[in-house]
N, C-alpha and C positions, 0 to 999 in steps of 0.2 A: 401307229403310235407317233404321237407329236414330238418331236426335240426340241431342246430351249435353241433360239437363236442365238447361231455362234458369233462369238466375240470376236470383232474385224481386231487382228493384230498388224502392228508396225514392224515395219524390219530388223529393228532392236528389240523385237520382244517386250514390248508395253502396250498393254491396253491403250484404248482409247479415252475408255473413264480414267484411266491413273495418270494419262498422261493431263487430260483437265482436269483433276483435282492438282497434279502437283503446282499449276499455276497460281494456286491459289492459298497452298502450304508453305508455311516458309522453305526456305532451301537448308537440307541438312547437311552434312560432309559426309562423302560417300567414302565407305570405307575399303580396302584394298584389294577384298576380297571381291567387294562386288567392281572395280574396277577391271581388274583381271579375266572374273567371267565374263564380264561385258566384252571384253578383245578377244577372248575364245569365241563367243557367238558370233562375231562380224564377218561378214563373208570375207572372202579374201578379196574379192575383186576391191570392194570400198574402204579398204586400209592403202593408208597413203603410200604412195610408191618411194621408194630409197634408190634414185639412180645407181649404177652399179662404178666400179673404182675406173673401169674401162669405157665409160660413158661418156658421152658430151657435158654433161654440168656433174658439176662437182658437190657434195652433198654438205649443209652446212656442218661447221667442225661442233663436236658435243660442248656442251659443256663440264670443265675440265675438274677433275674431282682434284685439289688444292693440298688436299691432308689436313687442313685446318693449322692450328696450329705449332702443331710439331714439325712441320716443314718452313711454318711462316715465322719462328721465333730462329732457327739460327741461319736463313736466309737473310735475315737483318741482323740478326748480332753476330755473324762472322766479318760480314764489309764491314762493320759499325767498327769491331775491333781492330783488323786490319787500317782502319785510316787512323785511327787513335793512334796506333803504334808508328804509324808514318807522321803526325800533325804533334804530335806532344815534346817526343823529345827533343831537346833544346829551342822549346819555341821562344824563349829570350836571348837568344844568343844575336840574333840576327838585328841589324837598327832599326829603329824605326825610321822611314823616310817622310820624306813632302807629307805625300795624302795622308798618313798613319799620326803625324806630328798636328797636323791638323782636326783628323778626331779627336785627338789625344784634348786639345786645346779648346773645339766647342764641345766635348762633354764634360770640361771641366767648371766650363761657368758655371754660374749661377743662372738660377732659372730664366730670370728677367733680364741677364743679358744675353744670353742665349736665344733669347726671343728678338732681341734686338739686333741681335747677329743673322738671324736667319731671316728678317724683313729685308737685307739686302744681299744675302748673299747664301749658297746652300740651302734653302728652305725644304728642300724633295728630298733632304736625308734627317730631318729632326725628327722622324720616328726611332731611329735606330742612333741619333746623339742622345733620346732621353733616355733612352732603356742601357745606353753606356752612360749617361750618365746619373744611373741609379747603380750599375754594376761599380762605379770607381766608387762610389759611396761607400760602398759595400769590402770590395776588394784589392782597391787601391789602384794602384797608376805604372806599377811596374812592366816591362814590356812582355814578361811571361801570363800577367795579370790580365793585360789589354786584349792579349791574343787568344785566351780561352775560350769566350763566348764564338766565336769565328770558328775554332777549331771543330768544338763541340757540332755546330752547328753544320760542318762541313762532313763531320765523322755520319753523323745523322742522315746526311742527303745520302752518304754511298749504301747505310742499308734500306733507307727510301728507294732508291733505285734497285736494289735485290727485290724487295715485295713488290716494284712495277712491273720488274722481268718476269717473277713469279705469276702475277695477275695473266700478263700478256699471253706468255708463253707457259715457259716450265720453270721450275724449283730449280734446275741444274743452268737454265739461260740464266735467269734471275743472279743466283748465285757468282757467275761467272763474272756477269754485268758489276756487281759488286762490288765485287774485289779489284780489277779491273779499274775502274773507275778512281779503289784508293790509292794505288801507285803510280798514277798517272802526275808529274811532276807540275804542271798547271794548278792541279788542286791542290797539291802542299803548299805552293806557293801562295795561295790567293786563302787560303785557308788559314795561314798564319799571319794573313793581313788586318790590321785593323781596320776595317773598310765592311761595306754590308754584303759584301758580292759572296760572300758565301751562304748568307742567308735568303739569297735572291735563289739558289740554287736549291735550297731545302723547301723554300716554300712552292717551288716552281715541279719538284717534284713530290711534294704532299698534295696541291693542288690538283695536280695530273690524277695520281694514283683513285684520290676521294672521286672526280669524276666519274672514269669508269666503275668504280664499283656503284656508284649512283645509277650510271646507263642500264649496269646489269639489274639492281632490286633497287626501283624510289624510294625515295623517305623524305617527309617535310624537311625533320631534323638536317637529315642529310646535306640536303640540297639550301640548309642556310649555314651551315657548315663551309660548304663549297661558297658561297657568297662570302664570305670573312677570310678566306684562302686569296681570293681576288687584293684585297686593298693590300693583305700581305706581301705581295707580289710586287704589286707598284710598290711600296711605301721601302720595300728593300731594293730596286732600283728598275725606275720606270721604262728601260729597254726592256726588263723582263715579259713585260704584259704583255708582248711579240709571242711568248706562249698559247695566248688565249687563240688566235688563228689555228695555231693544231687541236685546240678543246675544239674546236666548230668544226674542224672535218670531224672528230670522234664523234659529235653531236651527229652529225648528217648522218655518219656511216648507221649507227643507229635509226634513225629514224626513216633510212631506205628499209632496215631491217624489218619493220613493222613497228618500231616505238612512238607512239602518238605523243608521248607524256613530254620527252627530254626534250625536243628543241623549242619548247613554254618554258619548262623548266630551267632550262641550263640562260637562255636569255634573262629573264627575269633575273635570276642569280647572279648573273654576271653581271647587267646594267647597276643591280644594286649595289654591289660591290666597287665598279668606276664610281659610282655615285661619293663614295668615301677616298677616292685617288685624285677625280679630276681635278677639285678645289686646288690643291696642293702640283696638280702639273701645271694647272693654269699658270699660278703664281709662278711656280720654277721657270715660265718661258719665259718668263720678264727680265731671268738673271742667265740666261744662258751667254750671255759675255765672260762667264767664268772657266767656260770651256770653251773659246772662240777659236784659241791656240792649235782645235783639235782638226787641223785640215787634211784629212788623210790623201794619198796617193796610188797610184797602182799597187805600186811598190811596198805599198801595205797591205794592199790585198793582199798579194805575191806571198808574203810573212807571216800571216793570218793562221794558219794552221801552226805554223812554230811558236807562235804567240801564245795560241790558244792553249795548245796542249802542254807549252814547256818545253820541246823538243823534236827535233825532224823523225828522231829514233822512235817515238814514240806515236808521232802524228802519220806518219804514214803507213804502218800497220794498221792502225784503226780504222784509218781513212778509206784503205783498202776494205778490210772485213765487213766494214759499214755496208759500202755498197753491194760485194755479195751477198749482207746479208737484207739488203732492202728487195735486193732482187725474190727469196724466200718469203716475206710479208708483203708481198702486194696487195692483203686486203688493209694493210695500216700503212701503207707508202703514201699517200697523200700528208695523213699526219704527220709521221715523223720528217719530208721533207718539209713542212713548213713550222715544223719545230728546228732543223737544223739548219736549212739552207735561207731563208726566207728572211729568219733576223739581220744576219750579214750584210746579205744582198741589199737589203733596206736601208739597214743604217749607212751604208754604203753612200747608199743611190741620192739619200738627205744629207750625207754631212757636213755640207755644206751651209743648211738652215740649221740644224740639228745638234752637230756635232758629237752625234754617240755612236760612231765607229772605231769602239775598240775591244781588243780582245777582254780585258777584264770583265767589259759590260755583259758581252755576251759568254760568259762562261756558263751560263746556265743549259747552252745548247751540248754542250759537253758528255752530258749525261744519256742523252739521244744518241748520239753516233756511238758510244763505248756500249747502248744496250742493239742496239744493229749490227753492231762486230760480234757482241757473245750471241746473239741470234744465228748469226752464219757459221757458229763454231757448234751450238744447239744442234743445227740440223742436220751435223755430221752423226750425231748419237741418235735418228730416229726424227720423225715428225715434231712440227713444234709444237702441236696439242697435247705433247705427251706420249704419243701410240706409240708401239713399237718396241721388238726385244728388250728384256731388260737389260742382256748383255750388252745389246748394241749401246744403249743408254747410258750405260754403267760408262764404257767406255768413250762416250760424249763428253760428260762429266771430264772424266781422268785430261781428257784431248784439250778443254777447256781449263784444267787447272795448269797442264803443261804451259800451254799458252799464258796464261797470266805470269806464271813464274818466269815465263821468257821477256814477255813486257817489264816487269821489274829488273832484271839485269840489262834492257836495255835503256831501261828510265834513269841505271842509277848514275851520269854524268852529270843529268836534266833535276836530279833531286839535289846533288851537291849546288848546282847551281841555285835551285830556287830557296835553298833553306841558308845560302848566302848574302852577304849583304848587297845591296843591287846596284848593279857595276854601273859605274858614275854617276854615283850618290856622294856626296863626300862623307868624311869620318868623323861627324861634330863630336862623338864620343868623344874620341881621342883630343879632337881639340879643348871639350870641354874640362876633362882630365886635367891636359898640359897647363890649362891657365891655372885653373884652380891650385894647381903643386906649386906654381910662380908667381901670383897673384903677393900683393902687399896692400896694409889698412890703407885706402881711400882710391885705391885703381878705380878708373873708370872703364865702359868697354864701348864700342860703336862697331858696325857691321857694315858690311859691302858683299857682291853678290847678287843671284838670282833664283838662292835656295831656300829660301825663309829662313836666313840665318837666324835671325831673335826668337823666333817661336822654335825653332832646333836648342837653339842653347838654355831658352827656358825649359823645354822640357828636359835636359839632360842636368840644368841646376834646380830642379825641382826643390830636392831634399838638401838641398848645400846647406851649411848652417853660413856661410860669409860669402861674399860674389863680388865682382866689379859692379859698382854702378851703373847702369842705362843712362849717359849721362847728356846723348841726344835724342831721347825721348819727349814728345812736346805734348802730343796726346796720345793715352793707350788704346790698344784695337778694344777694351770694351767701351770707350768712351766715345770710339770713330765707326763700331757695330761692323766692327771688318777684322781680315784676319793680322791688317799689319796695321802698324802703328803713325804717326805721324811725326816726321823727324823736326828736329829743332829750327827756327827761322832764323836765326841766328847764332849761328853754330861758334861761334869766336864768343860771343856771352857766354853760355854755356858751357866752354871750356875754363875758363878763365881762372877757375880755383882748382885745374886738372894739374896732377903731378907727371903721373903715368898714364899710357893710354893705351888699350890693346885692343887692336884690330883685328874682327876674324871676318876673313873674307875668302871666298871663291870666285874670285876673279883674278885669272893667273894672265903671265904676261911681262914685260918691262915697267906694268904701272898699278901699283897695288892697289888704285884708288878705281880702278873701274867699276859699274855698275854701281856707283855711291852719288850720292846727292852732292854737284860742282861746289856748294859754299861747304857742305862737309868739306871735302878732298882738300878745299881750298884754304879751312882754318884750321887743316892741321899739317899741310906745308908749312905754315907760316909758322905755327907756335910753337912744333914738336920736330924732335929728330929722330930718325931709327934706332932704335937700340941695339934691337936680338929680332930673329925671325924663325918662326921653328913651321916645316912646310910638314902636312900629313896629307891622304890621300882625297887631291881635291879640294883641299881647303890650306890656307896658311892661317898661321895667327903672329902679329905683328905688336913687338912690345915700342912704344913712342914714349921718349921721355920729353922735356921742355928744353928746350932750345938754350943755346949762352944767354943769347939776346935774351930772350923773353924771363930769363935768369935774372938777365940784370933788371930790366925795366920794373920786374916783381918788385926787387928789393929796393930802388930807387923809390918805389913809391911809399912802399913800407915806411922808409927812412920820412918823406915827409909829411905820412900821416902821424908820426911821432913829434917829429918838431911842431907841427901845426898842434900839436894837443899840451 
């Protein structure tokens, strides 16, 4: 009896005719069931081997089930709150100074002077003078008013930083990083600054976070997402893009991993994104004479960490846990050192071409070392992938929360200080006050100093309805496209119909006229006497009336422009 010839089977259990027809059928999605049986039937020897925990290599970590949502909405809205509740209250209590008096000033112009301002001067911050300069449109110019967006903005980064710890690690790292992060006295301070460094911080970790979830699932979208993250970066302040060095170890790490796709992608994306910065860093090298002042020292280094963080109480706890806790991520230790360490050292090692070694610049590194300290405090509750007892975890958590609430009782010297006014700033408020209570119709006023006395006192008479006159004013900074004005060339003209004269100056000393232009000082020796002098902290204000002499010779002349008529 003949039998049909048997069918040569494959080790998987497929013919040979199905397995050439499937070549030529579309591909359908196999479904679960037949997956399943398909791993029942493999032999065991050709199912891929899982090193064991006591083995020479180490098996790669799963990937991490997240919880979706319900883990990832109060992972961010508990830091988010937390920094609110630290950044809101009394954020007008505090002056504004120098740099803050200076936003205040170019987002007030006008468009086209503003343009004309920033052709010589600040041009690498007129993304963040138009966007204040649509918010005062908006909301006005009060110093509770100025510091919202900042605040907001900083509140933002600390639960940005809960969803990176979340990403990295765990919900309870995440969480820890958080919170952490918003009682740290550096960031209230810089938070309730008028200045962009806290948006340099939110975008530096929105940028971070969008990455990796990129490396994990591509997306066109995605990945031109992550390219408008970039000019964000620069355009809120261009030390930040020291960032992008830790995106390229993530990128590498990745694509040692088997990712063909990310380091096309992540380049591209990035290139096109400088492509909307460099114009504007170009130009900015041309004005870096504005921060030539910025010669740093060892001795800066040395301070660096107190700088940074706001306080020694607070910076060497971190500073510490960071490290134990880099030692625990050694497969992200390349990254996060050249997110934390690399900027410093850099701006350091230039700032003498450069000039941007300072702690405000680099605050963005901040958020690195505070998620490497709740990392080392993470993996006291259990693996950072997650694995491990719940109890244990549970009680990670708990160890993690102690810990923040310890960093806050020893932040809170470093928060009284930075939500104070900033010691040896002087008090124009007060000055501004004094005159105005003492002021009579036709005072004039003139300045001396190295504090931008005029642009301090305009903003603090903003709203005045009557002021002294500017009465050595020859051209204004919108008319000299700078932030300070041009004093009179002939300061004795110029006075000459002055009754009263009141001087506010920050230059102490036996000679009130210091730091002021020699024919200033010099025509009001001669035409004016002291009256009254009322000193505040850092500043005086000096009332001058007219002299006998210059009494008489007024009236004398008076007298014979009458006879002559």
């Amino acid at each position: 009896m003949n039998r049909p010839p048997r069918r040569e089977m494959s080790f998987d259990g497929e013919s040979e005719s199905t397995r050439t027809m499937s070549l030529f059928l579309p591909s359908q999605p196999r479904r679960a069931a037949d997956t399943a049986a398909e791993a029942a039937r493999t032999p065991e020897a050709v199912r891929p081997a899982v090193p064991r925990e006591d083995g020479p290599a180490e098996p790669p970590a799963p990937r991490r089930d997240r919880g979706g949502w319900r883990t990832g909405a109060p992972v961010f809205a508990l830091p988010t709150l937390l920094a609110l509740v630290m950044l809101l209250p009394g954020l007008g209590d505090r002056q504004l100074w120098r740099d803050e008096h200076a936003t205040w000033w170019a987002a007030s112009l006008s468009l086209h002077d503003l343009s004309v301002l920033t052709k010589s001067i600040d041009i690498v911050f007129i993304p963040y003078y138009l966007g204040m300069h649509v918010w005062i449109a908006v909301f006005g110019d009060s110093e509770t008013a100025l510091r919202i967006p900042g605040a907001l903005a900083m509140a933002a980064a600390a639960g940005l930083l809960g969803l990176l710890g979340r990403h990295l690690f765990t919900a309870r790292v995440g969480l820890v990083a958080g919170l952490a992060f918003a009682v740290v006295p550096g960031i209230t301070r810089y938070g309730q600054e008028v200045r962009p460094y806290a948006f340099a911080v939110a975008a530096v970790l929105a940028s971070t976070l969008l990455l990796l979830r990129l490396l994990e699932r591509h997306g066109f979208k995605g990945w031109c997402a992550y390219a408008l993250t970039v000019p964000l970066i620069g355009w809120s302040h261009l030390a930040s893009l020291c960032v992008l060095a830790a995106h390229l170890a993530f990128v590498v790490r990745a694509r040692r991993a088997g990712d063909r796709v990310a380091g096309w992608a992540w380049t591209a994306a990035a290139l096109l994104g400088l492509c909307l910065v460099l114009p504007m860093a170009l130009a900015g090298s041309g004005q870096s004479g504005q921060i030539a002042w910025n010669n740093p020292t060892f001795h800066d280094l040395q301070t660096y960490p107190e700088q940074l963080f706001g306080s020694w109480a607070v910076a060497v706890p971190v500073l510490v846990l960071a490290v134990v806790g880099a030692l625990f991520v050694r497969e992200y230790a390349l990254p996060f050192a050249l997110w934390t360490v690399l900027p410093p050292l850099l701006t350091f090692a230039t700032a003498a071409q450069l000039h941007l070694f300072l702690p405000r610049y680099l605050l963005f590194t901040v958020p690195a070392w505070v998620l490497l300290a709740a990392a080392a405090l993470g993996r006291a509750g259990g693996r950072l992938n997650g694995e491990g007892p719940r109890a244990l975890r549970t009680g990670g958590l708990v160890l993690g929360l102690v810990a923040v609430a310890g960093l806050t009782l020893a932040a809170q010297p470093g928060l009284r200080t930075a939500r104070a006014d900033i010691a040896g700033e002087p008090d124009f408020r007060g000055a501004a006050t004094y005159l105005l209570e003492h002021q009579e119709k036709g005072d004039a006023v003139a300045y001396g100093g190295t504090f931008s006395e005029r642009r301090a006192l305009d903003y603090e008479w903003r709203d005045a309805a009557t002021r002294p006159k500017d009465v050595l004013v020859y051209r204004t900074p919108q008319e000299l496209g700078s932030y300070g004005a041009q004093e009179c060339p002939r300061p004795a003209s110029c006075l000459a119909t002055t009754k009263r004269l009141w001087l506010v100056t920050t230059a102490f000393g036996e000679d009130p006229y210091g730091d002021m232009p020699r024919a200033n000082a010099k025509a009001i020796r001669a035409g004016f006497r002291l009256a009254g002098t009322k000193e505040l902290h850092n500043v005086r204000v000096l009332l001058y009336t007219r002299s006998a002499a210059e009494h008489a010779r007024d009236d004398s002349a008076a007298d014979r422009a009458v006879h002559a008529s």
